[in-house]
PANUTOR-914377 format. One record per residue: x, y, z of N, C-alpha, C, O in turn; residue in three letters; residue number from 1. Coordinates in steps of 0.1 Angstrom, whole numbers. Example, Ala and Ser with C-alpha at 12.3 -4.5 7.8 and 13.67 -1.06 7.14 Angstrom:
BEGIN
    n_X    n_Y    n_Z   ca_X   ca_Y   ca_Z    c_X    c_Y    c_Z    o_X    o_Y    o_Z  res    n
    132    -57     78    123    -45     78    132    -33     78    142    -33     85  ALA    1
    128    -22     71    137    -11     71    129      0     79    134     11     80  SER    2
END
This chain:
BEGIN
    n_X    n_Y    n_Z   ca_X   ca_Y   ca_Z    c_X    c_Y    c_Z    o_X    o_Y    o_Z  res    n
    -48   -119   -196    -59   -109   -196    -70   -115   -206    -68   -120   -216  UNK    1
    -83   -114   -200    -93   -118   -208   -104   -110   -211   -104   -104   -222  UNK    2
   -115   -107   -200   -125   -100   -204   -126    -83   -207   -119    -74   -203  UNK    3
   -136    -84   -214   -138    -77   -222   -153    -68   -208   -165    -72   -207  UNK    4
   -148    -59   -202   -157    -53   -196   -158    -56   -178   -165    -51   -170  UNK    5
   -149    -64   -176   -147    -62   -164   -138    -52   -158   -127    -50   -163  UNK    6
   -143    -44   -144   -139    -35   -139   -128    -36   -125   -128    -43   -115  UNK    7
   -118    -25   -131   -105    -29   -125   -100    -18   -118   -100     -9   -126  UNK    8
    -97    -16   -106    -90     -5    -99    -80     -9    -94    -78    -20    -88  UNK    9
    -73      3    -97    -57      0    -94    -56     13    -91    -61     23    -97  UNK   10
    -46     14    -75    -37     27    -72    -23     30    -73    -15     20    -73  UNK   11
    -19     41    -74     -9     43    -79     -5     39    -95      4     32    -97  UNK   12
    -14     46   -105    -16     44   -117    -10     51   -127    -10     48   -138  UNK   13
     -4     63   -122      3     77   -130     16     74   -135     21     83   -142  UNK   14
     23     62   -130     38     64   -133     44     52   -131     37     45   -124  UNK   15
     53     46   -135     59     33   -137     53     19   -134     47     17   -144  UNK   16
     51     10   -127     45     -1   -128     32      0   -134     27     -3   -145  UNK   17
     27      4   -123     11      9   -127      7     18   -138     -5     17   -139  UNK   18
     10     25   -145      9     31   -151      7     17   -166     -2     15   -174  UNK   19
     19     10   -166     22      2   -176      9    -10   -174      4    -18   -181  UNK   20
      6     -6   -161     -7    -23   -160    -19    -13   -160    -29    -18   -155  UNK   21
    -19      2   -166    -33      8   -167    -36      8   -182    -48      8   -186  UNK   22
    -22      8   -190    -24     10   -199    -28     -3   -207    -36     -2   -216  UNK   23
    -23    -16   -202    -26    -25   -208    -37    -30   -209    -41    -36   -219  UNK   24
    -45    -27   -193    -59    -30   -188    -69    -20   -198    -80    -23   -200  UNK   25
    -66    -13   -202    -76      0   -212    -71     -9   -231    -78     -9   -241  UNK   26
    -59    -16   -230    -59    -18   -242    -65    -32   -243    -65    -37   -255  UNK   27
    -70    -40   -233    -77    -52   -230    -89    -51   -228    -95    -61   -224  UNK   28
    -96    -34   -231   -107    -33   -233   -115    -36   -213   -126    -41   -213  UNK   29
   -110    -35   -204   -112    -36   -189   -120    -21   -189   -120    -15   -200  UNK   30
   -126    -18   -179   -131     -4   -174   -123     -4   -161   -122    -13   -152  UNK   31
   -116      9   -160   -106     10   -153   -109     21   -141   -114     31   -145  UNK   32
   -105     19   -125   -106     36   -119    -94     32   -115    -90     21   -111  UNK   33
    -84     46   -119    -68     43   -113    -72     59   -104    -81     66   -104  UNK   34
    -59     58    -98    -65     72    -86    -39     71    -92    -31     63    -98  UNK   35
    -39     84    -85    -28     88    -83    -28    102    -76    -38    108    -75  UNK   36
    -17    106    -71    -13    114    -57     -6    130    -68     -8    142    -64  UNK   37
      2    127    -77      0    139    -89     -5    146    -98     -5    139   -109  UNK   38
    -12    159   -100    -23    162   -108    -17    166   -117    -25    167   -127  UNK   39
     -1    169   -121      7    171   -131     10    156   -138     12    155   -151  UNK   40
     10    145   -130      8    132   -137     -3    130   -140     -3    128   -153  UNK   41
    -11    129   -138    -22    124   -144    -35    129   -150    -46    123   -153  UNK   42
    -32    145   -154    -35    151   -163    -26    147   -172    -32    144   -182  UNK   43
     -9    146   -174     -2    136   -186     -7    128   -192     -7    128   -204  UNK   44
    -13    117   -183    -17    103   -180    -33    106   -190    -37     98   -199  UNK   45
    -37    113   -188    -55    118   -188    -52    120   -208    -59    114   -217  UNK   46
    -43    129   -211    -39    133   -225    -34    120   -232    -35    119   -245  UNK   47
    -31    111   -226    -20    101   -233    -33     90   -234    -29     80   -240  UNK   48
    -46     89   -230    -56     83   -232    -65     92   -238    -76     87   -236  UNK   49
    -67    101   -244    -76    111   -248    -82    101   -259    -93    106   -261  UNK   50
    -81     95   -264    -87     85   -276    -97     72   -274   -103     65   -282  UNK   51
    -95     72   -261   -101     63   -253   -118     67   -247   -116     78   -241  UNK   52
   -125     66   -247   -140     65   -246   -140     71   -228   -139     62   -220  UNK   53
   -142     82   -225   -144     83   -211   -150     74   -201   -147     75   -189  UNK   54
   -160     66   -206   -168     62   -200   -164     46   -198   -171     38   -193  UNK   55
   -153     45   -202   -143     32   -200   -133     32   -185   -127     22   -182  UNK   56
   -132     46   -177   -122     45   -172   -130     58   -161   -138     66   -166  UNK   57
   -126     59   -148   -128     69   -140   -112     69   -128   -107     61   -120  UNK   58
   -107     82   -132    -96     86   -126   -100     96   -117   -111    102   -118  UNK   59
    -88     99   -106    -87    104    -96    -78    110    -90    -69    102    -87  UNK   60
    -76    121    -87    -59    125    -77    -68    133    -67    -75    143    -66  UNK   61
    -60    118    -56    -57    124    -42    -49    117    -32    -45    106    -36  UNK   62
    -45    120    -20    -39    115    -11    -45    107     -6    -57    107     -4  UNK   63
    -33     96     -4    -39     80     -4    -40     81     12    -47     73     18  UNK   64
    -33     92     20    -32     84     34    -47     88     40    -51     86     51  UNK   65
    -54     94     31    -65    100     39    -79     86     34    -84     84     22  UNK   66
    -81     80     45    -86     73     44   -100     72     44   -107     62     46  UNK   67
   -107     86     42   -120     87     38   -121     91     24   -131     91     18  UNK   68
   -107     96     20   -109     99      1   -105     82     -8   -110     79    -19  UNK   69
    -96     74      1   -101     59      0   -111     57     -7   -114     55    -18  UNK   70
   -118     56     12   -130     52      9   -138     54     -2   -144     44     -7  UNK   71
   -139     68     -7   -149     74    -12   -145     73    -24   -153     77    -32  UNK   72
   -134     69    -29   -129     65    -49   -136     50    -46   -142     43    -55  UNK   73
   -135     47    -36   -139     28    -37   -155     32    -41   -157     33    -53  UNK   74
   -164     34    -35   -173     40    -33   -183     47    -50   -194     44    -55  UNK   75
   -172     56    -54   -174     65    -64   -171     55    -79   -178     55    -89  UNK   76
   -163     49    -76   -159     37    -87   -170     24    -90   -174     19   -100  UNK   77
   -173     22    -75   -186     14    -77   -202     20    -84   -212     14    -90  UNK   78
   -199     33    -79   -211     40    -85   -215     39    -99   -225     36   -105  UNK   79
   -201     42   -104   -198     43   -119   -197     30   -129   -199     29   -141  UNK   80
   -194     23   -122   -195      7   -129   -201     -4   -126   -202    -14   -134  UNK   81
   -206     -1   -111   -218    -12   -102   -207    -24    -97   -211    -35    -93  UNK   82
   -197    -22    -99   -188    -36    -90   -172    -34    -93   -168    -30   -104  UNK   83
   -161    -37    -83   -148    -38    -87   -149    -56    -91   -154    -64    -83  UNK   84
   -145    -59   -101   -138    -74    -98   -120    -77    -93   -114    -86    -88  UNK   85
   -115    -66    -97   -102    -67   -100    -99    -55    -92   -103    -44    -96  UNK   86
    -90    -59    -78    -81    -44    -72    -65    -49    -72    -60    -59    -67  UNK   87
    -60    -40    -80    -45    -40    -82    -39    -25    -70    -41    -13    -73  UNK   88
    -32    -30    -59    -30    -23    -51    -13    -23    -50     -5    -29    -44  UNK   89
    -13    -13    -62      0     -7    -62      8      3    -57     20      2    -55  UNK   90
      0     14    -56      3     27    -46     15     24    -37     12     18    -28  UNK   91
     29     27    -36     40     23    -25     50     36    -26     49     41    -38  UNK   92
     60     41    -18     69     48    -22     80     42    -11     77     35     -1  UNK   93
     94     45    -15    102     39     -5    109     56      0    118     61     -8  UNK   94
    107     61      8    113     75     11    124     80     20    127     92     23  UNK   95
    129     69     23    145     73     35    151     59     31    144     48     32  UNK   96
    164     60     24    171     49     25    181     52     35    184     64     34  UNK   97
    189     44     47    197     49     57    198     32     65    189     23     63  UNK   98
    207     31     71    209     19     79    201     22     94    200     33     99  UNK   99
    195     11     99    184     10    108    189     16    120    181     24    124  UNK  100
    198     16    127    205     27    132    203     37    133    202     41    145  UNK  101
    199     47    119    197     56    114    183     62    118    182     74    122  UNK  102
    171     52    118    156     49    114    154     66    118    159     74    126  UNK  103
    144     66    106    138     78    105    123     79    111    114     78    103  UNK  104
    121     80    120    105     73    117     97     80    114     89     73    109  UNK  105
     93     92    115     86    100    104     84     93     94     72     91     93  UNK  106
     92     87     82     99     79     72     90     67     75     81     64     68  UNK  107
     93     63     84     92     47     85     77     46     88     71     37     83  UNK  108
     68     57     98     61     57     96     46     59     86     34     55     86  UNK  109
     56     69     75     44     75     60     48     60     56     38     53     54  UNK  110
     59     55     55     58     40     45     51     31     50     44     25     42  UNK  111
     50     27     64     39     15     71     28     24     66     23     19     56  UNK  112
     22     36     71     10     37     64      4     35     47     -5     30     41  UNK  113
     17     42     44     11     43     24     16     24     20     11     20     10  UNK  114
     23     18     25     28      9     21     20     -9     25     21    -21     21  UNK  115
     14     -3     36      5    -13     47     -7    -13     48    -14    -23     45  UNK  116
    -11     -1     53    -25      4     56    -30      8     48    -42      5     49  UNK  117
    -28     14     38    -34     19     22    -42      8     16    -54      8     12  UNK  118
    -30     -2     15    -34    -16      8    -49    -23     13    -58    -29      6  UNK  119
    -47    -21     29    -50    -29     37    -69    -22     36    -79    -29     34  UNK  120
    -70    -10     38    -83     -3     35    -85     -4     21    -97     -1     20  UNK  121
    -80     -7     11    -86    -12     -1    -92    -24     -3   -103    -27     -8  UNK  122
    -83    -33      3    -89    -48      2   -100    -47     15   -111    -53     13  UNK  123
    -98    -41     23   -115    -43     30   -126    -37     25   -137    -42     28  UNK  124
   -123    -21     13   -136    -23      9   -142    -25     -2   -154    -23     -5  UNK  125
   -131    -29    -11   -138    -41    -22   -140    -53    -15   -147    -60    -22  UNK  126
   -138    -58     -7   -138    -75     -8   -154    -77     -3   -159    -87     -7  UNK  127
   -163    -68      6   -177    -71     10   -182    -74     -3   -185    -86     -3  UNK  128
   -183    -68    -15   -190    -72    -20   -187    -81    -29   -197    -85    -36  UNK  129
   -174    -86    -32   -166    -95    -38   -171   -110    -29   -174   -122    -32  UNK  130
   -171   -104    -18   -181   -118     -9   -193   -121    -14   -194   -132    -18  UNK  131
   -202   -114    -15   -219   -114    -19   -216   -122    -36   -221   -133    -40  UNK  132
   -210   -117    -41   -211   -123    -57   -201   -133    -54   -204   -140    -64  UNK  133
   -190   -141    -48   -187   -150    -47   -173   -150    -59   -170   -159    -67  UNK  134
   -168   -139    -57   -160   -140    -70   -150   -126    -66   -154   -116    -60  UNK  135
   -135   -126    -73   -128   -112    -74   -117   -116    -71   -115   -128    -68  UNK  136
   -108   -109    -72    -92   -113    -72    -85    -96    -69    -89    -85    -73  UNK  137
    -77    -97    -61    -68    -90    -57    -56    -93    -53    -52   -101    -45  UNK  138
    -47    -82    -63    -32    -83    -64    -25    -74    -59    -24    -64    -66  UNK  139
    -18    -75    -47     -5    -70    -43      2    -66    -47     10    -76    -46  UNK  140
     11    -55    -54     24    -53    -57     34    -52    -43     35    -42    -36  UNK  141
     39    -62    -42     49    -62    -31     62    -57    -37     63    -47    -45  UNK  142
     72    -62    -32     89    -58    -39     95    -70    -33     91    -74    -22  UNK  143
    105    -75    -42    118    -82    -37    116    -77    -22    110    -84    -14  UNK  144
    122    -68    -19    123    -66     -7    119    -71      2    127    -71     11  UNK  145
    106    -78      5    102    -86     10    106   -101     13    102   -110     21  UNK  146
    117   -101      2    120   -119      1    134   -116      7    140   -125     13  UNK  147
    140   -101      6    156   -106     11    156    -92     23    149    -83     27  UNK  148
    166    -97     25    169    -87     41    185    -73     36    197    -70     40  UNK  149
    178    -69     28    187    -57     22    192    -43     28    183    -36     33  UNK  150
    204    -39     28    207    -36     38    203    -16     31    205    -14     19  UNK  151
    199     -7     39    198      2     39    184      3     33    183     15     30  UNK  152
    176     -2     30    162     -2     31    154    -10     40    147    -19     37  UNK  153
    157     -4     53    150    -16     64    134    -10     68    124    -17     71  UNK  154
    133      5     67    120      8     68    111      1     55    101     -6     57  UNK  155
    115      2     44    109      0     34    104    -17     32     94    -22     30  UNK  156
    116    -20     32    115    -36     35    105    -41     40     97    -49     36  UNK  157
    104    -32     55     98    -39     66     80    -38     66     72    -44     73  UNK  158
     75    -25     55     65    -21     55     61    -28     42     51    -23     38  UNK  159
     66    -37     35     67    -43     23     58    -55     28     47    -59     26  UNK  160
     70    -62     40     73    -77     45     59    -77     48     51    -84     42  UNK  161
     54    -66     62     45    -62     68     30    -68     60     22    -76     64  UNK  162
     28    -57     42     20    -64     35     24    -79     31     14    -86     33  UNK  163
     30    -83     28     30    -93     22     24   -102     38     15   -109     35  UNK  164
     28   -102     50     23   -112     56      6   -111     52      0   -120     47  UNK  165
      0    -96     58    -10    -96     58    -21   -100     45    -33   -102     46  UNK  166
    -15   -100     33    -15   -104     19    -21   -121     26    -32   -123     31  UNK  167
    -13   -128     24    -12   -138     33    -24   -146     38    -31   -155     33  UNK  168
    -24   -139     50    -34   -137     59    -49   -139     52    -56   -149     54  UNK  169
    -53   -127     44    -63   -125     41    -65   -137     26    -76   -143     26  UNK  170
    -57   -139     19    -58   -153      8    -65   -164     14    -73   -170      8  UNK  171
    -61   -166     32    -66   -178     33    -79   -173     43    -84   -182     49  UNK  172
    -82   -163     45    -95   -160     51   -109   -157     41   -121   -158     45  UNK  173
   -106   -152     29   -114   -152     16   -115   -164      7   -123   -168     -1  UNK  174
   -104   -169     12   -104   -183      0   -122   -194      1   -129   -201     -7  UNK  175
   -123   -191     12   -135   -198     12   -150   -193      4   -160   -201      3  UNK  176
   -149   -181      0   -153   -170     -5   -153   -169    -25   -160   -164    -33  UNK  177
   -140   -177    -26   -137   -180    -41   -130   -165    -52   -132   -162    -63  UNK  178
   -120   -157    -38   -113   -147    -43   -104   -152    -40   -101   -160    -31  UNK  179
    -95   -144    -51    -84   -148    -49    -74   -138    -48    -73   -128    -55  UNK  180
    -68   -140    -38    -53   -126    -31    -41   -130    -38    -37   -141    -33  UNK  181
    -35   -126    -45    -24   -129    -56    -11   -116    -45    -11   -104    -43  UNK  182
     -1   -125    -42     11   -112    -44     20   -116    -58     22   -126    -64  UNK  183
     24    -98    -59     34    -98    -70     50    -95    -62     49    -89    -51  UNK  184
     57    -96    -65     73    -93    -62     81    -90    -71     92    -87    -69  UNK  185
END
């Protein structure tokens, strides 16, 4: 971690991974918009930074699958800070563990969305203007899961694997652009 004032959004910020890479990013002096899906988290989350300068950080709780309230934190975050450089697209839940046999897809389908497409409408709308300035980096939180073929998480796995190709994909379609698509596992 380096600068001192660059602006970072990250989803899924209220509780374990993210939570620990929000707090670090605010103690690295970053301007932060984290969004989360609990208003009992992140009013926690809101108190446990109360010492922190508001105007360093813009938070948010709503549902991720709705892809116009997306939109509109991507949107509202830019308003507030005039650019993302940094999107940490953490937001994932894994919600039916069962052998594929089993598949739930109700299940299988909230995790391809929250797990796939969530990610996938983030990185399309920071990256326009991550194009124009020629600069920005975006990080994946994938899971192991993606690297092994584990048995009774096959929805989860597969909506993981799913991002990680498209991860992929998009690294070498921006690379010419001078962002960079980082996965984590």
């Amino acid at each position: 971690m380096s600068s001192k004032y660059q602006t970072v959004l990250i989803t899924g910020a209220t509780s374990g991974i993210g939570k620990a890479i929000l707090l670090q990013l605010l103690a690295h002096e970053f301007n932060v918009c984290f969004c989360g899906r609990t208003p009992e988290k992140m009013n926690d989350l809101l108190e446990s930074i109360s010492t922190i300068p508001s105007d360093r950080y813009f938070a948010r709780t709503f549902d991720l699958l709705s892809e116009k309230d997306c939109i509109q934190f991507v949107q509202d975050s830019i308003q507030k800070f005039g650019q993302i450089d940094i999107l940490i697209n953490n937001a994932g839940a894994n919600t039916h563990r069962g052998k594929v046999e089993d598949l739930n897809s109700d299940a299988f389908l909230y995790m391809l969305k929250l797990n796939t497409v969530v990610p996938a409408i983030f990185m399309r709308e920071v990256v326009k203007p991550m194009q124009v300035r020629q600069k920005g980096l975006i990080i994946n939180i994938l899971s192991t899961a993606c690297l092994y073929s584990n048995e009774f998480i096959g929805e989860y796995s597969a909506s993981k694997a799913a991002l990680d190709s498209l991860t992929k994909i998009f690294r070498k379609e921006v690379r010419k652009d001078h962002i960079r698509v980082c996965s984590v596992y």
